[in-house]
C-alpha positions as CSV (number, residue, x, y, z in Angstrom):
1,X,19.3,-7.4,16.1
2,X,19.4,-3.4,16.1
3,X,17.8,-1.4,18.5
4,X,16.3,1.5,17.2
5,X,13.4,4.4,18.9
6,X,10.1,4.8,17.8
7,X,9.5,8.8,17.4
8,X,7.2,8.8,21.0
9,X,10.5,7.6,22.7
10,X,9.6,3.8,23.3
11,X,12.6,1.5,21.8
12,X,12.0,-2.1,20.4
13,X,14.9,-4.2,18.2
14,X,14.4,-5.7,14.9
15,X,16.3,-7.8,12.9
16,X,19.0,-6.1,10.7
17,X,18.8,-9.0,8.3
18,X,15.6,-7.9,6.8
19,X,16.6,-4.4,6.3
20,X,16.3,-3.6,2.9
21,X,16.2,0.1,2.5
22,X,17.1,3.1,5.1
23,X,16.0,6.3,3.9
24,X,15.9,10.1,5.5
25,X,13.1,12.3,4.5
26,X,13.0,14.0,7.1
27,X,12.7,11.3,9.4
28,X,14.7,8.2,9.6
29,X,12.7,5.4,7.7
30,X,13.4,1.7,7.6
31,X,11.4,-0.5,4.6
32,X,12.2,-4.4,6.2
33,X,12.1,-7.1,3.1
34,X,8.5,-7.5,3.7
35,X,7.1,-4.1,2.9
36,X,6.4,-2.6,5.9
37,X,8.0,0.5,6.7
38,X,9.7,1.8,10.2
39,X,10.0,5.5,11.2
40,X,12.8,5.9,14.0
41,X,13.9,8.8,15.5
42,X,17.8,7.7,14.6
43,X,19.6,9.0,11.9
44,X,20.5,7.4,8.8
45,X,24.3,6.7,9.2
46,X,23.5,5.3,13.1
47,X,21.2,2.5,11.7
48,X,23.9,2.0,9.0
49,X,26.6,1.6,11.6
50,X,24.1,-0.6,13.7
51,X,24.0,-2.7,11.0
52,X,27.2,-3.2,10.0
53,X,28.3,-3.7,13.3
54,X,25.7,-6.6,13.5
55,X,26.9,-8.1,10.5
56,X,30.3,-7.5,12.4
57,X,29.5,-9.5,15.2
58,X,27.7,-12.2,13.6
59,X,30.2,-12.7,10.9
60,X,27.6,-12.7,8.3
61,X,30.2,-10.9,6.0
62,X,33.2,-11.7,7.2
63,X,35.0,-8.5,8.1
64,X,36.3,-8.0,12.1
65,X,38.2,-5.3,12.1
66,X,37.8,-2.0,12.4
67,X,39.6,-1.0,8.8
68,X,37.6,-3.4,7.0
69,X,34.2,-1.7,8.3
70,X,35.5,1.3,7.4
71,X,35.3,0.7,3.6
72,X,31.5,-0.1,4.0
73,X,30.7,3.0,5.8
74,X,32.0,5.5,3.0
């Protein structure tokens, strides 16, 4: 789970699993795997990093260190 701020200022978390694509336009906006669509007040690359480090810490892709995240992030 990310946590991530609504554009009034309220926060909630979804699940980084069902991300599918994170766009900036000018706002930051999430599209999860079913369709619907997330406007946050984050930028782009934080939700990236947000993600990654979830997959980070749940192992989902096997990297742990800090050099191996790094290669995603370019």
């Amino acid at each position: 789970m990310i946590k991530v701020t609504r554009l009034n200022g309220t926060s909630y978390t979804i699940n980084a699993l069902f991300i599918e694509t994170v766009e900036s336009h000018p706002d930051t906006t999430i599209t999860l795997t079913n369709g619907k669509k997330l406007v946050v007040k984050e930028k782009e690359e934080e939700i990236i990093h947000s993600v990654i480090q979830f997959y980070r810490l749940a192992n989902v892709i096997g990297i742990r260190r800090e050099e191996d995240i790094s290669e995603y992030e370019k």
